[in-house]
N, C-alpha and C positions, 0 to 999 in steps of 0.2 A: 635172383629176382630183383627188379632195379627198385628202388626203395624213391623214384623219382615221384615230386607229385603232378596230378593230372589236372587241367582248366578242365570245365564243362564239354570245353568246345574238341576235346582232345579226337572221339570219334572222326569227328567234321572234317578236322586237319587230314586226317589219314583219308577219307574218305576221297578231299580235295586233290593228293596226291603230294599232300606233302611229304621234304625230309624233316626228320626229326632232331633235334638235339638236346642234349642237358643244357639249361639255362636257369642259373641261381635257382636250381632245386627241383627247377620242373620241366618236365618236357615238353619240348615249342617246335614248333615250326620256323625254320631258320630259312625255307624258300620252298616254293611252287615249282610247278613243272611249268610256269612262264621264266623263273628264272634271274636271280637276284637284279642284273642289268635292266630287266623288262618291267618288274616290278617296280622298281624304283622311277621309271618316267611314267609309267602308267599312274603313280601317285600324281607325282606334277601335273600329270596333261589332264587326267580327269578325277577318279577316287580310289581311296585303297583302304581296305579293310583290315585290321590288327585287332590278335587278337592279345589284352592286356590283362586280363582275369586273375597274373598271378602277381598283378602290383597287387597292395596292402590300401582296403578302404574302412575308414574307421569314423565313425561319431560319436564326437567327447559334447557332453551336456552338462551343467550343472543349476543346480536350483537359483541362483541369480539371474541365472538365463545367457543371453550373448555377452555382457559386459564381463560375467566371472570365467567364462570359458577364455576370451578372449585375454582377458588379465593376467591369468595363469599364462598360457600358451605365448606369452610375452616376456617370459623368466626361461623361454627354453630356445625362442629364433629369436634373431637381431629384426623383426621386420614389422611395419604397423599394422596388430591384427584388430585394435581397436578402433582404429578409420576405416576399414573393409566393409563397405559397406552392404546391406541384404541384398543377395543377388549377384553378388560378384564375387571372385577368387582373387589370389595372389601364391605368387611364387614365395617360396619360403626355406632355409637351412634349419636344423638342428645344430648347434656348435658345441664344442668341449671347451672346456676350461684352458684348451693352448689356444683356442681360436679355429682350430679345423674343425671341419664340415662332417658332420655324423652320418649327416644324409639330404637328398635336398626333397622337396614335397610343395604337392599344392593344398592350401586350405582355401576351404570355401563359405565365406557366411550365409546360413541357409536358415531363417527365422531366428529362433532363437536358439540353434545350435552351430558347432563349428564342425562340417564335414570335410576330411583330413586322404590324400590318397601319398602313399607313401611307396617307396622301391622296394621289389621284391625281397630281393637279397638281406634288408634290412628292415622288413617289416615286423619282423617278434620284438626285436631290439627295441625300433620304435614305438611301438602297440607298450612294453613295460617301460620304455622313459615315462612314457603320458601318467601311466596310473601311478609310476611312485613321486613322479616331479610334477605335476596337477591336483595336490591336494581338493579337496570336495569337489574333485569333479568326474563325470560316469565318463568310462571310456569304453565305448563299444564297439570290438570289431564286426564288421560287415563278411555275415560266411556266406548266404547263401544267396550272393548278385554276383554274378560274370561282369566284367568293365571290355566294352571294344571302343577302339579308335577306329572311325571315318573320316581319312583325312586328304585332301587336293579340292582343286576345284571347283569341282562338279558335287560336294559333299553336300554343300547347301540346298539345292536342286533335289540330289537323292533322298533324303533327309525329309526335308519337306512336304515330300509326294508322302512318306508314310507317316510322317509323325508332322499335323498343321500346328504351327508355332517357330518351330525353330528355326527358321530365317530368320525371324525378329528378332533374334540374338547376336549381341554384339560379342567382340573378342573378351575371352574372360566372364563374360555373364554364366551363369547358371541358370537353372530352373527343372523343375518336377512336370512333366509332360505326361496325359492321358494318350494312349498307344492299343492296338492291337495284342501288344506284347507285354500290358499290365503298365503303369506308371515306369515311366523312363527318369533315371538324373540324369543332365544334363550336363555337359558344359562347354563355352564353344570357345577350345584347347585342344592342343596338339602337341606334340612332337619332333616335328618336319618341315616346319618352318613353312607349313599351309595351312589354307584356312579351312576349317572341320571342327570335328566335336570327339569328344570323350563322351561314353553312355552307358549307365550303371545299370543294369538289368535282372531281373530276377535270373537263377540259374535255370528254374525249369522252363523257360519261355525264353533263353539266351540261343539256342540252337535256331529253333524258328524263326526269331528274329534275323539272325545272321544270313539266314538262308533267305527273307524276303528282301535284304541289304545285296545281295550275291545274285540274287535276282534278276538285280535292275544292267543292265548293259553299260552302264559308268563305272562299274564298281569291280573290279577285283582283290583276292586276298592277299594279302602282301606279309612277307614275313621277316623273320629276324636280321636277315642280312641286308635288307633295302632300307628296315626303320634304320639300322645302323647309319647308314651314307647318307640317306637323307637328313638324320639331323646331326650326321656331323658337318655337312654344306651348310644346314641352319645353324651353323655356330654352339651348337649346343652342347652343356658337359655332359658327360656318362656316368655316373656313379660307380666308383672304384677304376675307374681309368683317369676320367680327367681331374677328378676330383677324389677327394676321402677325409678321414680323420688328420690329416699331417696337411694340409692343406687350408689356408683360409680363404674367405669369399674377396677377399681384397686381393690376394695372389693369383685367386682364380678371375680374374676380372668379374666379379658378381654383384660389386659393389651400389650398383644401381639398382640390386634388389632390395637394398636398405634405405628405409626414405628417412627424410629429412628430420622424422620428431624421434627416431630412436638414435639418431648420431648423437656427437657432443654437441651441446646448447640448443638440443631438439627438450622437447617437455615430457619426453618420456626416452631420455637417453639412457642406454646401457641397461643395467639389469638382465643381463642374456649372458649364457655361458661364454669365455672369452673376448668379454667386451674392452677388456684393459690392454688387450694385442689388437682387435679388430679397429676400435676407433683410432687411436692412434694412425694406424695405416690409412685409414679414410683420409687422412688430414697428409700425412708425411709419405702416402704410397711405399708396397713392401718391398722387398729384396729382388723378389723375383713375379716373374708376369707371366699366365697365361699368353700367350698369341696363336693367330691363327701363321700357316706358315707354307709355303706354295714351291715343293721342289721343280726345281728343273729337269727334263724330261717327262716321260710319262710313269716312270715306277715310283711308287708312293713310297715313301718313309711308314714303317708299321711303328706299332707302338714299341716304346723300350728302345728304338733309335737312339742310341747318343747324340747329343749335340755340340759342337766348338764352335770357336771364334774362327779359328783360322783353317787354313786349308789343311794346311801340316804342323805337329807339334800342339803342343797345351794341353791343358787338362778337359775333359768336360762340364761345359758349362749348363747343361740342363739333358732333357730329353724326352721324347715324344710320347704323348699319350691316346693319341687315336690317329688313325693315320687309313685311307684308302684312296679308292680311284672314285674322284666325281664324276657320274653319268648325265648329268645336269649341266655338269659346267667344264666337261670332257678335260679334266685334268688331276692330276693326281694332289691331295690335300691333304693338310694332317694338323694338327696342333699339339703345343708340350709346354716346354715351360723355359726360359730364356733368363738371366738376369734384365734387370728393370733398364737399365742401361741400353740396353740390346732389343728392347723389345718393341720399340718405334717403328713402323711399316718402311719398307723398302731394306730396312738393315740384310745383309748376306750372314747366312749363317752355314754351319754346313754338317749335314746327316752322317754319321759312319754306317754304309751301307756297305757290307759283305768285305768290310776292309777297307772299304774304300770312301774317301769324304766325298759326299758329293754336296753341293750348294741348292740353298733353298734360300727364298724369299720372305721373310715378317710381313705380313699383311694384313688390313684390318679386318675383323668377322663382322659379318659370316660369309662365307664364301657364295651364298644368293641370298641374295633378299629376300624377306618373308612377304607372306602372300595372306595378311592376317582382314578380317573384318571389323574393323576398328568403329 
């Protein structure tokens, strides 16, 4: 008997005709009978429905109110959760003590609490950092809301036919919406490098909803294999692929998610796990770099590619951590990790594919433009 756990929406998926697979623990829907390639420009061109119920949603409070959640929660990411202002989110890491990356999460200030959505894979880990490195303050996980993404163009449109407000939402805003299907969280975030929404929903009103979303003739359900390509075009890391614990946000090009008052000579610098590795590199840049990287032909570099300098001979210089065929941008893409040296757009590098080097291009991310509502 599979010891796998089930989202709410688990019936729905099977209903829909999905295939199923093990994912960090649970069983997902990894594509429709439209079919990874379909799926994936059907996000682009209009909406696409995921279902994300087995990320980790949590709200930490404490009797000070936002200032002490906020303070706390500042001793554990490099990032300003004290400027975040009510009504908006921010990207955010966990770091260790070498400077790599725990996990990475969005936190959202929402009154006077801080609502926190974390990676599947690594939500019990994170759920007990909070409570033992958050002194006085309540850390509550969220069991009984389903989380779906609605995300492409047409998100805004569908969206707002059911739920009025949320077109008035900027990229990164929040908000708690009156619904059909009970008070919705909001937030208007994604994944895929389109403009849409993440939406917290009770679990016993999460099916219906989904189904008055499924409804609308914009919208299809899209599954594991499409969220994949899609944000890997949007440049975006994966948690345990492109990034992890041996990893910092400076190596992983993340650096921009750390603002200016938590570096050195900011008024709330350091104090986060691995700040004596991380800021340095802010300032001196690290060894090795994130890039995005574009082989020639059309067969992708998978992940776990080696990568070299030269055609023939030397050692490996890094290697690939996400790697597919873009259906957006009809060319095969991948990203890994390069020395800093090496890691300037246009430089040749070259994949060992099945024995054989083949040459790929450094190029800047993200392989499309985001399509965000700013």
């Amino acid at each position: 008997m599979s010891d796998l756990k089930m989202t709410v929406l688990n019936a729905l998926h099977r209903e829909l005709g999905a295939k199923m697979v093990p994912f960090a623990g649970y069983d997902m829907p990894v594509q429709y009978p439209l079919g990874v390639m379909k799926e994936h420009l059907h996000c682009r061109a209009r909406a696409g429905l995921f279902d994300v119920s087995h990320m980790g949603q949590v709200i930490v409070r404490a009797p000070g109110g936002y200032a002490e959640v906020a303070n706390a929660m500042e001793a554990l990411v490099p990032v300003d959760v004290e400027g975040l202002h009510e009504g908006r989110q921010r990207y955010a890491m966990f770091t260790n003590d070498a400077g790599g990356i725990e996990d990475d999460l969005m936190l959202a200030h929402r009154d006077e609490e801080l609502f926190v959505v974390v990676n599947a894979g690594c939500k019990d880990a994170d759920i007990q950092r909070m409570i033992e490195l958050m002194p006085g303050c309540e850390v509550l996980p969220v069991t009984d809301r389903a989380l779906l993404a609605l995300q492409g163009p047409e998100a805004e449109t569908v969206l707002e036919a059911l739920v009025p407000g949320a077109a008035a939402m900027r990229f990164m805003d929040i908000a708690i919406l009156p619904s059909d299907w009970g008070d919705l969280w909001l937030s208007r975030s994604g994944y895929t490098g389109e403009d849409g929404y993440e939406i917290s929903v009770e679990e016993g009103r999460a099916e219906a909803f989904a189904r008055a979303l499924l409804d609308q003739d914009a919208v299809e359900p899209i599954g594991l294999g499409a969220r994949d390509s899609l944000r890997l075009e949007a440049g975006l890391c994966l948690y345990g692929h492109d990034i992890d614990a041996d990893t910092t946000p400076v190596e992983a090009n993340l650096g921009w998610a750390i603002q200016k008052v938590r570096r050195s000579g900011g008024k709330r610098k350091g104090g986060f796990p691995g700040a004596d590795i991380i800021l340095p590199q802010l300032v001196s840049g690290a060894d090795r770099r994130r890039v995005g990287l574009s082989p020639e032909g059309r067969a992708p570099m998978r992940e776990g590619t080696a990568l070299f300098a030269d055609e023939t001979g030397g050692e490996s210089i890094g290697a690939v951590t996400s790697g597919a065929f873009g259906p957006s941008i009809e060319a095969p893409m991948s990203m890994g990790y390069v020395p800093a040296d090496l890691a300037r757009p246009g430089t040749t590098v070259y994949g060992e594919v099945r024995g054989k080097r083949m040459a790929a291009t450094v190029v800047a991310l993200p392989f499309k433009p985001a399509n965000f509502k700013r």
